[in-house]
C-alpha positions as CSV (number, residue, x, y, z in Angstrom):
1,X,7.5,-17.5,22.0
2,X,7.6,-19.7,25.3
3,X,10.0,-22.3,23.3
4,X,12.0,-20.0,21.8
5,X,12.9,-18.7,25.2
6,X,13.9,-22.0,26.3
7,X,16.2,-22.4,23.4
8,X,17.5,-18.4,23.6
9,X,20.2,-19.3,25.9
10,X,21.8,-21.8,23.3
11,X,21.2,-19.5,20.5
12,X,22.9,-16.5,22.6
13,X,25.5,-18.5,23.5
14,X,26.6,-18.2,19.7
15,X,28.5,-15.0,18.5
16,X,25.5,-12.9,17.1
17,X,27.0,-13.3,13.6
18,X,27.7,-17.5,13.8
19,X,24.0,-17.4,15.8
20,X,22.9,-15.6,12.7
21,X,24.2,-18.0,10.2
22,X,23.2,-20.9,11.7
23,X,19.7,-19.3,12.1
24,X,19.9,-18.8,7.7
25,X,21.1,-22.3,7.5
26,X,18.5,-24.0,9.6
27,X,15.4,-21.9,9.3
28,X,14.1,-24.1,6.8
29,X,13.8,-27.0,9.2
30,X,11.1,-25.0,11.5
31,X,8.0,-26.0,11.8
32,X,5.1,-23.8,9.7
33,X,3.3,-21.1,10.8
34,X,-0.3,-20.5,9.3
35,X,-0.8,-17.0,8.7
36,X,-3.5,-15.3,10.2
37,X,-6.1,-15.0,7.3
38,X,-8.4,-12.1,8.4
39,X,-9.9,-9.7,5.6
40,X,-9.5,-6.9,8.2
41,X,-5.7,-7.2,7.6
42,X,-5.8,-7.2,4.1
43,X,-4.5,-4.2,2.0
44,X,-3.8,-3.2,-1.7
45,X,-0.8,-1.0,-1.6
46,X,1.7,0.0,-4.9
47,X,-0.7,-2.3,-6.7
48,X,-0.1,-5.3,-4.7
49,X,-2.4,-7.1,-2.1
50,X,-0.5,-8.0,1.3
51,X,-2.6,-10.9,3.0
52,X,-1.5,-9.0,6.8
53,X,1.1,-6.0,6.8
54,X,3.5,-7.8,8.6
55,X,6.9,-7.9,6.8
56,X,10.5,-8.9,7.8
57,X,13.2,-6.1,7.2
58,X,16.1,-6.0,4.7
59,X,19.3,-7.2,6.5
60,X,17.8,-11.1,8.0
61,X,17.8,-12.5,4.5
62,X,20.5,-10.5,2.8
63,X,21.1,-13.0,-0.3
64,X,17.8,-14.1,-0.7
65,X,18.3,-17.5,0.1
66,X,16.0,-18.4,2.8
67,X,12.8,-16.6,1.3
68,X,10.1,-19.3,1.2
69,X,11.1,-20.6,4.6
70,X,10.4,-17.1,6.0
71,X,6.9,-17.2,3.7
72,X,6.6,-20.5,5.8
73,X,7.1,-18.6,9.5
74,X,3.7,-16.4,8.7
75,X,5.5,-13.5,7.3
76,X,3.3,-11.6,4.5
77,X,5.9,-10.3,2.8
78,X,10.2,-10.7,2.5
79,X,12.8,-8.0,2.1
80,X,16.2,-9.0,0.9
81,X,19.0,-7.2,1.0
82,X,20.4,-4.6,1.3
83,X,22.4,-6.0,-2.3
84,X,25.0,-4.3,-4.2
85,X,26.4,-4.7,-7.9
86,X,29.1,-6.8,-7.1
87,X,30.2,-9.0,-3.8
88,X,31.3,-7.4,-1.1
89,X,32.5,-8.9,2.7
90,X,31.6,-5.7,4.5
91,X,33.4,-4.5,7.6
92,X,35.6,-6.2,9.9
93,X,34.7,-8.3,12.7
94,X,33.3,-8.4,15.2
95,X,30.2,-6.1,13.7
96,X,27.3,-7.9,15.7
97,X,26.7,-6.5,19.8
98,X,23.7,-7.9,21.5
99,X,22.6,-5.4,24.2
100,X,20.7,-7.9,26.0
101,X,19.8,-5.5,28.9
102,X,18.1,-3.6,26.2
103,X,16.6,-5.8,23.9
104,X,18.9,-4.3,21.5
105,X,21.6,-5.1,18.6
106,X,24.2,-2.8,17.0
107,X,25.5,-3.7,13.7
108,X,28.3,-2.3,11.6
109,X,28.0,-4.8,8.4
110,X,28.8,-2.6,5.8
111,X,26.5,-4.5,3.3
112,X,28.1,-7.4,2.9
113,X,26.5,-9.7,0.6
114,X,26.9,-12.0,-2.5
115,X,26.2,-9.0,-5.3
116,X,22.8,-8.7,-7.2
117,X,23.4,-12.0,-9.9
118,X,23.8,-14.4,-7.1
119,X,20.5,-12.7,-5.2
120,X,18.6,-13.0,-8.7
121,X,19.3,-16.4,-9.2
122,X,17.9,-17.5,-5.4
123,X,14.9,-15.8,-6.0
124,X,13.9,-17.2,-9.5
125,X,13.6,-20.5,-7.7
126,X,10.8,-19.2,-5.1
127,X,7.6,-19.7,-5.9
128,X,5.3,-17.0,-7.0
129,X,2.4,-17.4,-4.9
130,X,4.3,-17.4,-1.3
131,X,3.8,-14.1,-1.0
132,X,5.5,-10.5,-1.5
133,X,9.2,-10.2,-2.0
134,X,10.8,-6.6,-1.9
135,X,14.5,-6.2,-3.3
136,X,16.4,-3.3,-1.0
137,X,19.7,-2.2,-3.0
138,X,22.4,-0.5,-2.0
139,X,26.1,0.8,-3.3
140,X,29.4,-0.9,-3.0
141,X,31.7,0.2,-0.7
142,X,33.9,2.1,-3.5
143,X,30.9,2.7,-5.5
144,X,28.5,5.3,-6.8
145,X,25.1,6.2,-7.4
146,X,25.5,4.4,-10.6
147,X,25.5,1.3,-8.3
148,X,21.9,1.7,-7.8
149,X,21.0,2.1,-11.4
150,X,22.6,-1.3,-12.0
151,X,20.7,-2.7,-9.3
152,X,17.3,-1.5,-10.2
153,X,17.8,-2.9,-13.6
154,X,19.1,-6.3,-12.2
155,X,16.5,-6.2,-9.7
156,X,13.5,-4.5,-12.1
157,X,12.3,-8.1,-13.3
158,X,12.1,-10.1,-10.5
159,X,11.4,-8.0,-7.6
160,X,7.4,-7.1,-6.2
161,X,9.3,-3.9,-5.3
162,X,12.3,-2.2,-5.2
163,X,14.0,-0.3,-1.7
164,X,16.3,2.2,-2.4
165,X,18.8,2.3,0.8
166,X,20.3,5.8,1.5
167,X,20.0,5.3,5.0
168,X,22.3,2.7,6.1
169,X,25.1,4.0,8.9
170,X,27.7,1.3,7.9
171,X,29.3,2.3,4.3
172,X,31.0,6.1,3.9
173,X,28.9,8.9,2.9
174,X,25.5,7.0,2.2
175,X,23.3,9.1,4.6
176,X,24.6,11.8,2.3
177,X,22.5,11.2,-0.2
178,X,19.2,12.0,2.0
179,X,20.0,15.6,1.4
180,X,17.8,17.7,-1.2
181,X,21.1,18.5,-3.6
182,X,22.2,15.0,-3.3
183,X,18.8,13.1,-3.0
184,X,17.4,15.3,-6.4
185,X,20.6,13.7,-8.2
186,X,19.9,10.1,-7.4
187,X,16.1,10.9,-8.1
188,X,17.1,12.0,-11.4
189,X,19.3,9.1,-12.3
190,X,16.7,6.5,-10.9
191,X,13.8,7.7,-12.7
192,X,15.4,7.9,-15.9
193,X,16.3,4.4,-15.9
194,X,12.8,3.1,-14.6
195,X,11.5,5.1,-17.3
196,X,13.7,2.5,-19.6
197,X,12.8,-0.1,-17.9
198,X,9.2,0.2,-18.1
199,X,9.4,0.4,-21.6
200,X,11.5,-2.9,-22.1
201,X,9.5,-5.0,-19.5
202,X,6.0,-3.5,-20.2
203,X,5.1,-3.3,-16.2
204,X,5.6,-0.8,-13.8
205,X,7.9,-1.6,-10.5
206,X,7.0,0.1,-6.9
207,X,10.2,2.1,-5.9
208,X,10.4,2.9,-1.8
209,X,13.1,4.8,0.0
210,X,14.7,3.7,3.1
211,X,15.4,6.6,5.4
212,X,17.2,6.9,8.6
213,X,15.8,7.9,11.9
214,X,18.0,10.8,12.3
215,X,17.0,12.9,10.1
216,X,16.0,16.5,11.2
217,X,12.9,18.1,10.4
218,X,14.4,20.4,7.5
219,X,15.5,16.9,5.6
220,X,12.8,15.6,6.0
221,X,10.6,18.4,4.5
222,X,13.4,17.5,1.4
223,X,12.5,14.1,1.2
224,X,9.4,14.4,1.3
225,X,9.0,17.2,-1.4
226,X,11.3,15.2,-3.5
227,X,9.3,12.2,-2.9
228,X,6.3,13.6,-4.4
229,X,8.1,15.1,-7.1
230,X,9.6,12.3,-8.4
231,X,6.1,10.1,-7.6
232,X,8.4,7.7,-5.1
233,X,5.8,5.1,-4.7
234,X,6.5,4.7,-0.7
235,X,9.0,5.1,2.2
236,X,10.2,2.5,4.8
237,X,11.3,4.4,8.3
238,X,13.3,3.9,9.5
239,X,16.7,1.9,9.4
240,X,18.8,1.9,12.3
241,X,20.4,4.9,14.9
242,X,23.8,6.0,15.3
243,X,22.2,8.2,17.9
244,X,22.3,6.6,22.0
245,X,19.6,7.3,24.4
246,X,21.0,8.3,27.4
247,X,19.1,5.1,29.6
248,X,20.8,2.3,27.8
249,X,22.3,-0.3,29.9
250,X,24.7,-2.8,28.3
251,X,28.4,-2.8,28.3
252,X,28.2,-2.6,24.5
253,X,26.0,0.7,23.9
254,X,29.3,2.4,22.9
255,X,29.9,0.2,20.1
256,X,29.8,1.4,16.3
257,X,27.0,1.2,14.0
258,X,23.2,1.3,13.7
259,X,21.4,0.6,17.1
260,X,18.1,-1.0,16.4
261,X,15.6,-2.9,18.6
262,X,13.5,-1.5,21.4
263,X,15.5,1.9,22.0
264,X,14.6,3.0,18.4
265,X,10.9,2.7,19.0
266,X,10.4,6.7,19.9
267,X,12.3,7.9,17.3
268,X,10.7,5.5,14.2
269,X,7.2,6.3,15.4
270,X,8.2,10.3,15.6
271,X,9.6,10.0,12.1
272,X,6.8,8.4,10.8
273,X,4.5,10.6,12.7
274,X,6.4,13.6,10.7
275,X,6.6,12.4,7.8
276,X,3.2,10.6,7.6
277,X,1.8,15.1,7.7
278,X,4.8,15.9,6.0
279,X,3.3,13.6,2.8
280,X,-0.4,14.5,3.8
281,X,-0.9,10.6,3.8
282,X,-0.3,10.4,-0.1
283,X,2.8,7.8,0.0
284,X,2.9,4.5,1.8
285,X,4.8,4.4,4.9
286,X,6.5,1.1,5.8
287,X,7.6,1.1,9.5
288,X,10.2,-0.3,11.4
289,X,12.0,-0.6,14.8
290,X,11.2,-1.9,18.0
291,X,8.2,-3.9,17.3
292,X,7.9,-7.1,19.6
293,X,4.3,-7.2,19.8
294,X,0.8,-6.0,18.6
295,X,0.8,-2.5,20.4
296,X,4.0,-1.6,18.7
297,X,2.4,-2.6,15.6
298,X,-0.6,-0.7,16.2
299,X,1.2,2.1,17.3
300,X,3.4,2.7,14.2
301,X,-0.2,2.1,11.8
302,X,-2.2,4.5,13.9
303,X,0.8,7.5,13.4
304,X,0.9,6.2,9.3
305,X,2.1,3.4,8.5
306,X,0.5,0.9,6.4
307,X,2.8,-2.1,6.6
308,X,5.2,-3.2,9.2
309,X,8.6,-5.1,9.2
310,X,10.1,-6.8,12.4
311,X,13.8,-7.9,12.5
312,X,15.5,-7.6,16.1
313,X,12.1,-8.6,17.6
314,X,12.1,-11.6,16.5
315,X,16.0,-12.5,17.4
316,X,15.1,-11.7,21.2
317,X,11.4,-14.0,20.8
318,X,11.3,-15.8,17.7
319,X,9.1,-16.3,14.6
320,X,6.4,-16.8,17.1
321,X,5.5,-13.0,17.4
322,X,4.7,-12.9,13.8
323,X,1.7,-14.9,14.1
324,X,0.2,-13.3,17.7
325,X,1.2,-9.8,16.2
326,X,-1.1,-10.7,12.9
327,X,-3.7,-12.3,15.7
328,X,-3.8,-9.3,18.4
329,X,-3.9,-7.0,15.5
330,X,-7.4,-8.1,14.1
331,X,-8.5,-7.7,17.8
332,X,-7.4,-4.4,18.4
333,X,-8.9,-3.3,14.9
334,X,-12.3,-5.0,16.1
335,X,-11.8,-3.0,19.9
336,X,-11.5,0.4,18.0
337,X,-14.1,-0.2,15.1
338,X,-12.5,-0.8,12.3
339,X,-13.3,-3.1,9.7
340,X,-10.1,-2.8,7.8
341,X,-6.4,-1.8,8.3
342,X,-6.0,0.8,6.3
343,X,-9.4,2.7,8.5
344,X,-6.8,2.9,11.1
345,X,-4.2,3.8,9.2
346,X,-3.1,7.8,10.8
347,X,-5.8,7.9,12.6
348,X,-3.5,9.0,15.6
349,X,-1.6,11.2,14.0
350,X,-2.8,14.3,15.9
């Protein structure tokens, strides 16, 4: 973390979106990170074993094509994405702020990616023993739910699991489809066609939904009904905020878009809190937002989540973090008792 913050200024000095690019093209060239290999992180979850439960978040990698160089940085597990049926460029620039007084980002990318062939074809090049690899799908712009039924069955074969995004801020009428009426459609649809795929591919695929932080309690009641209903093998809260707290400080808080960083922590741990009870701890939870160190982690497993996934964290102090989270995590499991991760996993949900 101390080099990266030598290097920050350089980095910042970059538009966030070149910074990013650059970041895609060069990651590769960063020296290795050993994951921390501690049986007290280890978990079995959707039927697969994830060595810590540290993740990066759909949106860094969106084409899949720096996937074993993040496996390199520590990370147990990769989510590309989001990816939609055909290519897209997204919205207009600029669509990257940095809130640096906040330790912040607000993005309005509007999925932009190279469609679900071109994502397919990165990833049948990464090695199978790296670690997890998660495909998050999406619609096109002009699209419709269909989009997601294509997706899943481009994605079906290669992915370790699948993230349904209905939660994005960034492409007209998505967040839509978190209500019952609308959610119970796509459920429908999605079901059906892993019921097809099962069939053709012999093997059963984990499918996760990606909510927003937004949500009030009545949706969440929905998606959490519908989620057991339709056997929705996990959820990942929580993507990013239109909502602004009050406190923020940069010039940039007013911009359009998903706020995410350390301002979303409360609301991502209250979601997950909710809908940890909500679920009576039956589903998975996958958290996100605002994790830059081992407490936040700790934090968002104690109120029900399982795995985490860091993103803006680790633009403000590098791949460093995913190591001492992994680290500081054993310890405070040891501090509180616990002999394995998923022991603590609710256990301050009060």
């Amino acid at each position: 973390m101390e080099k990266y913050k030598i290097i920050r200024p350089l980095v910042f000095s970059f538009p966030p979106e070149i910074a990013h690019n650059i970041a895609i093209k060069t990651l590769k060239y960063l020296p290795k990170q050993k994951s921390c290999s501690n049986s007290v992180l280890e978990n079995n979850l959707f039927g697969l074993k994830f060595k810590t439960p540290v993740g990066i978040a759909a949106g860094f990698d969106k084409n899949g094509e720096v996937v074993e160089a993040l496996f390199n940085q520590g990370l147990s597990f990769v989510e590309v994405g989001t990816v939609t049926p055909f290519a897209q460029k997204g919205n207009a620039k600029p669509r990257i702020f940095r809130l640096l007084e906040d330790e912040a980002i607000i993005n309005s990318m509007g999925f932009n990616n190279k469609g679900i062939d071109y994502v397919i074809s990165r990833l049948s090049v990464v090695p199978k023993n790296k670690g997890i690899v998660g495909i998050n799908i999406g619609k096109n712009k002009l699209g419709s739910i269909n989009d997601f039924s294509t997706c899943l069955e481009q994605a079906y074969a290669t992915a370790d699991y699948i993230a349904i995004n209905i939660s994005s801020p960034n492409t007209f009428g998505l967040r839509n489809l978190q209500g019952r009426n609308e959610l119970k459609e796509l459920l429908d649809l999605i079901t059906e066609k892993k019921r097809e795929l099962i069939k053709k591919f012999q093997t059963t695929k984990p499918l996760l939904i990606k909510i927003s932080p937004d949500n009030d309690y009545k949706t969440m009641e929905g998606i959490a009904e519908l989620s057991l209903t339709y056997n929705i093998d996990g959820l990942i809260i929580s993507n990013t905020t239109i909502q602004r707290e009050k406190n923020l400080l940069s010039p940039y808080k007013s911009k359009p878009g998903g706020l995410s960083g350390k301002p979303l922590t409360r609301k991502t741990n209250e979601s997950i809190k909710t809908m940890y009870k909500l679920l009576n701890g039956t589903k998975p939870i996958i958290g996100s937002g605002g994790i830059v160190n081992a407490n936040d982690a700790y934090e968002k497993i104690k109120l029900g989540a399982s795995l985490i996934q860091l993103y803006t964290g680790i633009i403000y102090n590098g791949f460093s973090i995913v190591t001492k989270i992994q680290h500081n995590l054993v310890k405070l499991l040891h501090n509180d008792g616990f002999s394995n991760i998923k022991d603590a996993v609710g256990q301050g949900n009060n």
